[in-house]
C-alpha positions as CSV (number, residue, x, y, z in Angstrom):
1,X,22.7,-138.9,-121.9
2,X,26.7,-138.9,-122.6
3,X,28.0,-137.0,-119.7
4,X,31.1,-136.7,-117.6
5,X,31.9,-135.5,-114.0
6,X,35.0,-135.6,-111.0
7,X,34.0,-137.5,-108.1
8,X,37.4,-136.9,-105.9
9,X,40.3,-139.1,-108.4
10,X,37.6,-140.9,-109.7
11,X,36.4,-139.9,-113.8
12,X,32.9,-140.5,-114.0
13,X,31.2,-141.2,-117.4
14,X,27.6,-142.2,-118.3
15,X,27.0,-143.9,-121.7
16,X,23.4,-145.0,-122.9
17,X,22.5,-147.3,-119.6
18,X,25.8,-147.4,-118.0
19,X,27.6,-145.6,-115.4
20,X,31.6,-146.0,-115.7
21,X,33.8,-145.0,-113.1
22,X,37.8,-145.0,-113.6
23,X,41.0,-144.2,-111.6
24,X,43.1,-141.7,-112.7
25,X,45.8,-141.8,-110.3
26,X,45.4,-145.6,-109.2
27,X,45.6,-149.1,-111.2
28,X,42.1,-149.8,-109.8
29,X,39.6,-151.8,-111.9
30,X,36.8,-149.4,-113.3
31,X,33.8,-149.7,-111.5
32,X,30.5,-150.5,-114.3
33,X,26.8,-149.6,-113.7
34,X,24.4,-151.4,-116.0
35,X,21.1,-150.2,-115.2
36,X,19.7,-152.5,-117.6
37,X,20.7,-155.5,-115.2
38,X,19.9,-153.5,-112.2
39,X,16.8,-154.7,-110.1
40,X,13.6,-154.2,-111.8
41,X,10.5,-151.7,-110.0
42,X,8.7,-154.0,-107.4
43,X,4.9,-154.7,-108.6
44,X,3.7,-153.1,-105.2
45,X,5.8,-149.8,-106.2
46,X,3.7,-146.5,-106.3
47,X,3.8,-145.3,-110.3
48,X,1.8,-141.8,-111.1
49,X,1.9,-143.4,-114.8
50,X,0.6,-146.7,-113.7
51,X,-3.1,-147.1,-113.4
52,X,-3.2,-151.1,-111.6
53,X,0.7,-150.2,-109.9
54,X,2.4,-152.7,-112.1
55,X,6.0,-152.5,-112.4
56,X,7.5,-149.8,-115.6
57,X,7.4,-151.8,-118.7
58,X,8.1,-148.5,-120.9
59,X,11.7,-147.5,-119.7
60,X,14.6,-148.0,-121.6
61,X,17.2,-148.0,-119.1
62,X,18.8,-145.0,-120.5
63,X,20.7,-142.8,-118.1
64,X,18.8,-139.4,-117.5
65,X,21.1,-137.8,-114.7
66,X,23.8,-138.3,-112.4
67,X,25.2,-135.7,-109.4
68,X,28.2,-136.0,-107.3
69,X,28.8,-135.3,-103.8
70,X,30.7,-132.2,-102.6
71,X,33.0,-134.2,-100.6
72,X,33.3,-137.1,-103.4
73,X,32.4,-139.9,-101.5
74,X,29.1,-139.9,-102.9
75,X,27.5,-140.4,-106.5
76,X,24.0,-140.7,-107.7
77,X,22.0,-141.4,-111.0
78,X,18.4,-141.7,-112.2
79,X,17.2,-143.8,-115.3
80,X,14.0,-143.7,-117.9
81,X,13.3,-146.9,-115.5
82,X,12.7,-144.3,-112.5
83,X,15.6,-145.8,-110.6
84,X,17.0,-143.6,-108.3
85,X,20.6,-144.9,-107.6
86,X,22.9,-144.1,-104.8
87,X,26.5,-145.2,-104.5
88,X,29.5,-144.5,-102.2
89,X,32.9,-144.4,-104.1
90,X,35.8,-144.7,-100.9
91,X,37.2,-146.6,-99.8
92,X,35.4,-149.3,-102.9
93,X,32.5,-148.6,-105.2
94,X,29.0,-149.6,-103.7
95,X,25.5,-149.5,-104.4
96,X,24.3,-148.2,-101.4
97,X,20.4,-148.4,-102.3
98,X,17.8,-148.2,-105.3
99,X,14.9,-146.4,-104.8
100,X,11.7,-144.9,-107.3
101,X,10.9,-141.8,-108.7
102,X,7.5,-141.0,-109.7
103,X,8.2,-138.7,-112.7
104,X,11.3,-139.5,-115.1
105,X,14.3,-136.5,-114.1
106,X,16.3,-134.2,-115.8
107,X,18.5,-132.8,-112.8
108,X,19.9,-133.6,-109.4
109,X,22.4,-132.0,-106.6
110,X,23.3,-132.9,-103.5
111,X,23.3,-130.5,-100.5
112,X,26.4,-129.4,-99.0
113,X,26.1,-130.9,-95.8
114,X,25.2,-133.9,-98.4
115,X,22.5,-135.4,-96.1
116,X,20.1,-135.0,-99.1
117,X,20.0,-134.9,-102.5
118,X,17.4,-133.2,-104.4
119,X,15.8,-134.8,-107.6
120,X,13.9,-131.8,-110.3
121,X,11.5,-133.9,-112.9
122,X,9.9,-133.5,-116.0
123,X,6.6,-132.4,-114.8
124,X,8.1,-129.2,-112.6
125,X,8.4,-130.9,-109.3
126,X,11.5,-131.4,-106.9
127,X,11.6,-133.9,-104.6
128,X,13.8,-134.5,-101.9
129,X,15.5,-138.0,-100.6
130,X,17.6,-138.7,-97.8
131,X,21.1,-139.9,-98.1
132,X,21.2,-140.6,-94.5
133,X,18.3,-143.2,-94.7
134,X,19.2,-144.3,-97.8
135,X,16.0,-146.5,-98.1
136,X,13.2,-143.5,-97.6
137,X,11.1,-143.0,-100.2
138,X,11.4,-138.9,-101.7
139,X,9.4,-136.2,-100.4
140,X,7.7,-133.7,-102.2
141,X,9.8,-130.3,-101.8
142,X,8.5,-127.9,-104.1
143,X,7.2,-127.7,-107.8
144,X,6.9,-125.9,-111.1
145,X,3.6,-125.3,-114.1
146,X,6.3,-126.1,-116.5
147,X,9.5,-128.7,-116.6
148,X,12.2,-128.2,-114.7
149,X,15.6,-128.5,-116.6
150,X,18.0,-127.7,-113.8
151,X,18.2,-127.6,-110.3
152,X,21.0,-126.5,-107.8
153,X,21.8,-124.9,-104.1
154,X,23.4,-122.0,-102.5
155,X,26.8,-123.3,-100.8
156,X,25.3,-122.6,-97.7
157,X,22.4,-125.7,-98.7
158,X,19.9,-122.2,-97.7
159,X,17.9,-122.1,-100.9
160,X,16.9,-124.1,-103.7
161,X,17.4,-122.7,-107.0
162,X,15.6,-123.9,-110.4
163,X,15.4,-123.2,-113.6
164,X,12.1,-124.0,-115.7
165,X,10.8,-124.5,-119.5
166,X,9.2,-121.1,-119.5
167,X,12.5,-118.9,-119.0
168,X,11.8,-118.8,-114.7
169,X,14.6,-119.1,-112.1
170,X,13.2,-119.7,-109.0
171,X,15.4,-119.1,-105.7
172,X,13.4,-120.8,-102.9
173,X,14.1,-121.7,-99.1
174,X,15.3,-124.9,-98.7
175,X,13.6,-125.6,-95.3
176,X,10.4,-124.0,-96.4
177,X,10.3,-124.2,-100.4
178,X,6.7,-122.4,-100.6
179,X,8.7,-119.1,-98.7
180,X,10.2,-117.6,-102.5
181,X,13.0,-115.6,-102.0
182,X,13.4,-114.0,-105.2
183,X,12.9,-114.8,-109.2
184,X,15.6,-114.5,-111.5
185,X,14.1,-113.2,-115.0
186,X,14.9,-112.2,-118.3
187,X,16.2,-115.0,-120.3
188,X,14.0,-115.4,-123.9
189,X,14.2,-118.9,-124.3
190,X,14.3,-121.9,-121.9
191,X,17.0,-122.1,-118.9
192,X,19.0,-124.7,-119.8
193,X,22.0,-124.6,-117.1
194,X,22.7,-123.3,-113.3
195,X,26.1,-122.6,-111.1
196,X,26.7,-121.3,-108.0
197,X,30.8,-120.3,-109.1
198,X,33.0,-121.5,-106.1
199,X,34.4,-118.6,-104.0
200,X,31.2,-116.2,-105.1
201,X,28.4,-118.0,-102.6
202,X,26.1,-115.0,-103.6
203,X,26.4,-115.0,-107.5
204,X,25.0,-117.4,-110.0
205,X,25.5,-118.2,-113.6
206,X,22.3,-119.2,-116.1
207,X,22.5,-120.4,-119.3
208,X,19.6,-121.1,-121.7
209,X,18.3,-121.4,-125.3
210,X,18.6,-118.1,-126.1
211,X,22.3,-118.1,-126.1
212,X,23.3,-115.7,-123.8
213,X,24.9,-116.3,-120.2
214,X,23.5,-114.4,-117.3
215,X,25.4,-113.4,-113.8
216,X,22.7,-112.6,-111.3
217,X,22.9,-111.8,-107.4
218,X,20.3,-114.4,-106.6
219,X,19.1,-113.3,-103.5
220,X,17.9,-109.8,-104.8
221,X,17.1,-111.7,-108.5
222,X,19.0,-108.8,-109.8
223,X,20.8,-109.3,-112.7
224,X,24.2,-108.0,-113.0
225,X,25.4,-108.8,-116.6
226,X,24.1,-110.9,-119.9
227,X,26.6,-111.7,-122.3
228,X,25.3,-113.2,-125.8
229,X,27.4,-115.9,-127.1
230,X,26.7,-115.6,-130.8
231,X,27.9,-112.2,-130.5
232,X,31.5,-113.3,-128.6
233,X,31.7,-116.0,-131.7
234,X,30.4,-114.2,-134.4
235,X,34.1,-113.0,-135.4
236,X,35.5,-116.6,-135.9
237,X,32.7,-119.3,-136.4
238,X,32.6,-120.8,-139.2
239,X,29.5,-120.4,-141.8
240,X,28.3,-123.4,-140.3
241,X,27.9,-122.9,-136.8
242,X,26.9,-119.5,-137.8
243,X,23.7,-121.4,-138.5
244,X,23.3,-123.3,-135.7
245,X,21.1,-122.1,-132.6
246,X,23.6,-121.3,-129.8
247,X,21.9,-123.4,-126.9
248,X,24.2,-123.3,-123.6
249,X,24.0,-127.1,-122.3
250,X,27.0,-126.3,-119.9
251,X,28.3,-124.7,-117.5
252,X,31.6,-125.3,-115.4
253,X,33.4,-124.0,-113.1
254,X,36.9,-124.2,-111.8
255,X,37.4,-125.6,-108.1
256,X,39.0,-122.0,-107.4
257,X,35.9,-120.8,-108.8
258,X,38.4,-118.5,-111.1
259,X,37.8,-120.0,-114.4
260,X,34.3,-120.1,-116.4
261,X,33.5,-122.4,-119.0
262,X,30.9,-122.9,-121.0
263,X,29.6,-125.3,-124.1
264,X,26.9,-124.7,-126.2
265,X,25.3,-128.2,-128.2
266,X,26.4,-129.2,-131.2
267,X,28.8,-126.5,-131.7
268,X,32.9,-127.0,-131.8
269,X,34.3,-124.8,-129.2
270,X,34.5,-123.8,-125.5
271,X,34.1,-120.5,-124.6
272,X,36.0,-119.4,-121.5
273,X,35.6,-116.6,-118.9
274,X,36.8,-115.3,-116.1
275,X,35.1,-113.8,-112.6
276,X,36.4,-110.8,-112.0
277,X,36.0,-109.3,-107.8
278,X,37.0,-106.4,-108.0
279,X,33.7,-104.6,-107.0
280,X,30.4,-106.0,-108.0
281,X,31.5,-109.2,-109.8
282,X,31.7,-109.2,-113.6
283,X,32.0,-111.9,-116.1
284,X,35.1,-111.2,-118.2
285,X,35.6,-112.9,-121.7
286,X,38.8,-114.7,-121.6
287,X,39.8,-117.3,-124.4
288,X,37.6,-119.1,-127.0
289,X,39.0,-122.2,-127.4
290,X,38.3,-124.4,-130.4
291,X,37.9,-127.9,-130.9
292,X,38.9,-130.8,-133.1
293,X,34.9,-132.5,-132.7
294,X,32.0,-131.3,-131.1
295,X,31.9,-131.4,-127.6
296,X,29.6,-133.6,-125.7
297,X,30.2,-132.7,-121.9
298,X,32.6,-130.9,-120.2
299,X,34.1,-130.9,-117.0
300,X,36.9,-130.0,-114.3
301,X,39.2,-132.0,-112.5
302,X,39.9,-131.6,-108.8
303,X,43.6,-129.8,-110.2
304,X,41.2,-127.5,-112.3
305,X,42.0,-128.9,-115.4
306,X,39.2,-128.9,-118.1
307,X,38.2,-132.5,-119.3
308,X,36.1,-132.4,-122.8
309,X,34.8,-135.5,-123.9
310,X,33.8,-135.0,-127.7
311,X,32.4,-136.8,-130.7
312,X,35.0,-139.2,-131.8
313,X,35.8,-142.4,-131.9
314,X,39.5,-142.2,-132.3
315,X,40.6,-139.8,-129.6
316,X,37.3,-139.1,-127.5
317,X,38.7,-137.2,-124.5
318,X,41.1,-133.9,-124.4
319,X,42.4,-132.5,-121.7
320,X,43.2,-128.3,-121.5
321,X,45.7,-126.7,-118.7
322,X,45.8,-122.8,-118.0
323,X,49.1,-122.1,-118.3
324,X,50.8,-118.6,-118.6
325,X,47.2,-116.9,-119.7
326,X,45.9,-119.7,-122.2
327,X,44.4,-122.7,-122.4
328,X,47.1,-125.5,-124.5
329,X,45.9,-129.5,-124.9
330,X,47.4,-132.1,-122.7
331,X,48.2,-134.5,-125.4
332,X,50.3,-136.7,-124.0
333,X,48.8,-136.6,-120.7
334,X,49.1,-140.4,-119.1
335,X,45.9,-139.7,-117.0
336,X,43.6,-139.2,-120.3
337,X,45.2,-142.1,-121.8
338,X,44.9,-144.5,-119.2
339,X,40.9,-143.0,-119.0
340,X,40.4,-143.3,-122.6
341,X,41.6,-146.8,-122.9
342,X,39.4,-148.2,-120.4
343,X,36.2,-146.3,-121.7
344,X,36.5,-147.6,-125.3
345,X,35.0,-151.0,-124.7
346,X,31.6,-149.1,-123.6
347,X,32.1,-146.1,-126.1
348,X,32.0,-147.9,-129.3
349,X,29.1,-149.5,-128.2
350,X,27.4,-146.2,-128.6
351,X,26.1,-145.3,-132.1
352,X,27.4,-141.9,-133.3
353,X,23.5,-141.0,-133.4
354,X,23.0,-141.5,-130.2
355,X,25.7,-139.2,-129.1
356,X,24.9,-136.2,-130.7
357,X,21.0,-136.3,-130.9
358,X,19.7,-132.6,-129.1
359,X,18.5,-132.3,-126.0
360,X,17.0,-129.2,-126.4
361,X,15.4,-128.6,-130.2
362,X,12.1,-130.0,-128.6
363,X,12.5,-127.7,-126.2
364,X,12.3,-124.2,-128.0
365,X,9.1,-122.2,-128.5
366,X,7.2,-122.0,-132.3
367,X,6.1,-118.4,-132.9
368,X,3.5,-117.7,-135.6
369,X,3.2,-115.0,-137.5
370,X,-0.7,-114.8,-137.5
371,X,-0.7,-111.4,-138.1
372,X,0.8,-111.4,-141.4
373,X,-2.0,-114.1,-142.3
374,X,-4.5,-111.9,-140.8
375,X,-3.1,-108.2,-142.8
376,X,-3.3,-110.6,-145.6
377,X,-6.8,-111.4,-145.6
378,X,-8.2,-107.7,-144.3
379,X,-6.8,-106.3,-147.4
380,X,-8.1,-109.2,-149.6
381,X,-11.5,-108.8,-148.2
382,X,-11.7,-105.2,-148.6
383,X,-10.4,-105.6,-152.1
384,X,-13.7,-107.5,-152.5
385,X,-15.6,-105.2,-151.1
386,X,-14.5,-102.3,-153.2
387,X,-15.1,-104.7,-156.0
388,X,-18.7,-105.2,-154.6
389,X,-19.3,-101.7,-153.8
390,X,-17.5,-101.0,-157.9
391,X,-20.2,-103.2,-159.4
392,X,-23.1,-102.4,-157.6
393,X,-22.7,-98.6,-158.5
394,X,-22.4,-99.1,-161.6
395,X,-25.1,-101.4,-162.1
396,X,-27.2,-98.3,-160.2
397,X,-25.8,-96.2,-163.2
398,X,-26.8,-98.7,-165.9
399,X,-30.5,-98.9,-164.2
400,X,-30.6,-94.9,-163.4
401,X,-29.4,-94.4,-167.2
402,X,-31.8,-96.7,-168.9
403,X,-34.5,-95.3,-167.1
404,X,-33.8,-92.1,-168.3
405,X,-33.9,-93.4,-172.0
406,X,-37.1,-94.9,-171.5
407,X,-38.5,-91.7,-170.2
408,X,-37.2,-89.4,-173.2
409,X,-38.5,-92.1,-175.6
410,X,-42.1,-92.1,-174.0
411,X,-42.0,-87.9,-174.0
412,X,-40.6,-88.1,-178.1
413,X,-44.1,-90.5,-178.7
414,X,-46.3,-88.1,-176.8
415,X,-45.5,-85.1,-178.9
């Protein structure tokens, strides 16, 4: 996973196996995670995957996801090793504690209070650790029939929301997760991406496979307003991306909570929006901003300036400012070049593969047209059956006819 985040002044970036964590405000030496040196899964560890509780040999190391604290003191990451990593960035960078998952992850958030963080896995469950006893093992919260792909909470840390393989959002109570407060349905493909927009504690953004962007009032599950992005793009995307399957990997919000943006994989722009209030909240289309390279994570800084890290080796990070109604590039902003020089070293250690491989293809449903098929072979079998039916009359007609003969020939002899 090649992902990017705000943890107070701090830029966070995870690269193949390594967290990277670099001053933008400071000349303070970047702090560097290597899970692949980290400490290794005790042989007495419990493993679901493990049949004689031997350590992981399978994992790669890789980073799967990472979460930061609302405050920004606080930053966690899980691996394909199962590590579960927790680290405190002020006043210095520190490993506070490595614990074990028992399924690999795909999502975590802290709470608000951030006395937990919650970790979603591959096999639908959410488990729940303790950042104030940083060396508990997780409890089971909650889970899923299918895999969970994202996972967030109400600003008031009341419910649990999560998003599922099989097109579900689930809004559940925090203190009692079986107590379901609502489900949020209608997407086509699988949900892909959660917010809670700052400033709008009762509204909450979706994104999924099928393209489109969803505003619901979460409590109720009703949906307020689905916008497809193929649609918004379809006037200036190139042939190209025309092509592409519009699959929303992102979405961001603006510390204000007054600027929406949103990436979709593998395609070259950023499409923004705005929340409107006035009434019952709407998303508003606002710019579409497009992009030298593809974009490989997105993210705001504590200013509310959009960071966009993107596929290149040359010039991997861009920075965007809202001034006067529209989004212009900070080129020359000494902030992105001072972050850009110290993640190069880890960047081009990354093949250009690697970087853009999709998260999500695997993750989209086959449908087969059986039906077709089945049309197909009704008509050819009653085709045959005509044919059957064709031949046997007239072999009835040849029988009924030479009988006839025979009996005119035997009445001729008699006379």
């Amino acid at each position: 996973m090649t992902a990017v985040g705000f943890c107070g002044e701090w830029f966070i970036f995870t690269c193949d196996k390594k967290l990277v964590a670099i001053h933008t405000k400071k000349t303070r030496e970047p702090f560097v995670f290597d899970c692949s040196t980290a400490e290794k899964r005790p042989k007495n560890t419990k493993d679901d995957n493990s049949d004689d509780g031997a350590s992981e040999e399978t994992g790669t190391d890789k980073v799967l996801a990472f979460a930061m604290s609302p405050s920004g003191k606080l930053v966690a990451l899980t691996d394909d090793t199962k590590r579960l990593v927790l680290f405190h960035c002020e006043p210095s960078w520190q490993c506070i504690s490595i614990r074990w998952v028992m399924r690999r992850c795909t999502s975590m958030v802290f709470s608000q209070a951030e006395d937990e963080l919650l970790v979603a896995d591959k096999s639908g469950d959410v488990y729940s650790f303790s950042v104030v006893e940083p060396q508990k093992e997780g409890k089971l919260k909650m889970g899923h029939l299918s895999m969970l792909l994202a996972v967030t909470m109400s600003l008031d840390d009341k419910y649990i929301i999560t998003a599922d393989r099989d097109e579900k959002i689930r809004v559940s109570h925090l203190r009692c997760p079986y107590n379901i407060q609502s489900f949020c349905l209608g997407h086509q493909q699988f949900v892909s991406a959660l917010l809670v927009p700052s400033g709008h504690s009762h509204c909450l953004l979706s994104g999924s496979g099928d393209g489109t962007v969803k505003l619901w009032e979460y409590e109720s599950g009703r949906r307020l307003q689905s916008l497809d992005l193929k649609e918004l793009e379809e006037t200036q995307s190139s042939e190209a991306d025309k092509e592409k399957k519009t699959t929303v990997c992102r979405i961001a919000s603006s510390p204000d909570g007054c600027h929406i943006a949103v990436q979709c994989e593998r395609l070259s722009t950023i499409q923004f929006f705005t929340l409107d209030k006035v009434g019952e909240e709407r998303l508003v289309p606002h710019t579409r901003l497009s992009l030298p390279h593809c974009p490989l994570d997105i993210t705001f800084d504590p200013k509310g300036c959009l960071w966009v890290l993107m596929d290149s080796n040359d010039a991997p990070l861009q920075t965007y400012t809202h001034r006067q109604g529209s989004w212009e590039c900070d080129a020359d902003s000494p902030e992105v070049n001072t972050v850009t020089e110290a993640l190069k070293p880890h960047w081009e250690t990354l093949e250009a593969s690697a970087r853009t491989n999709s998260s999500f293809e695997h993750l989209y449903k086959v449908s087969f047209d059986n039906v077709t098929a089945y049309m197909q072979k009704k008509q050819q079998r009653l085709e045959e059956q005509q044919l059957k039916r064709t031949k046997m009359l007239k072999a009835n007609n040849n029988k009924k006819k030479a009988k006839k003969e025979t009996s005119g020939t035997v009445t001729q002899s008699s006379t």
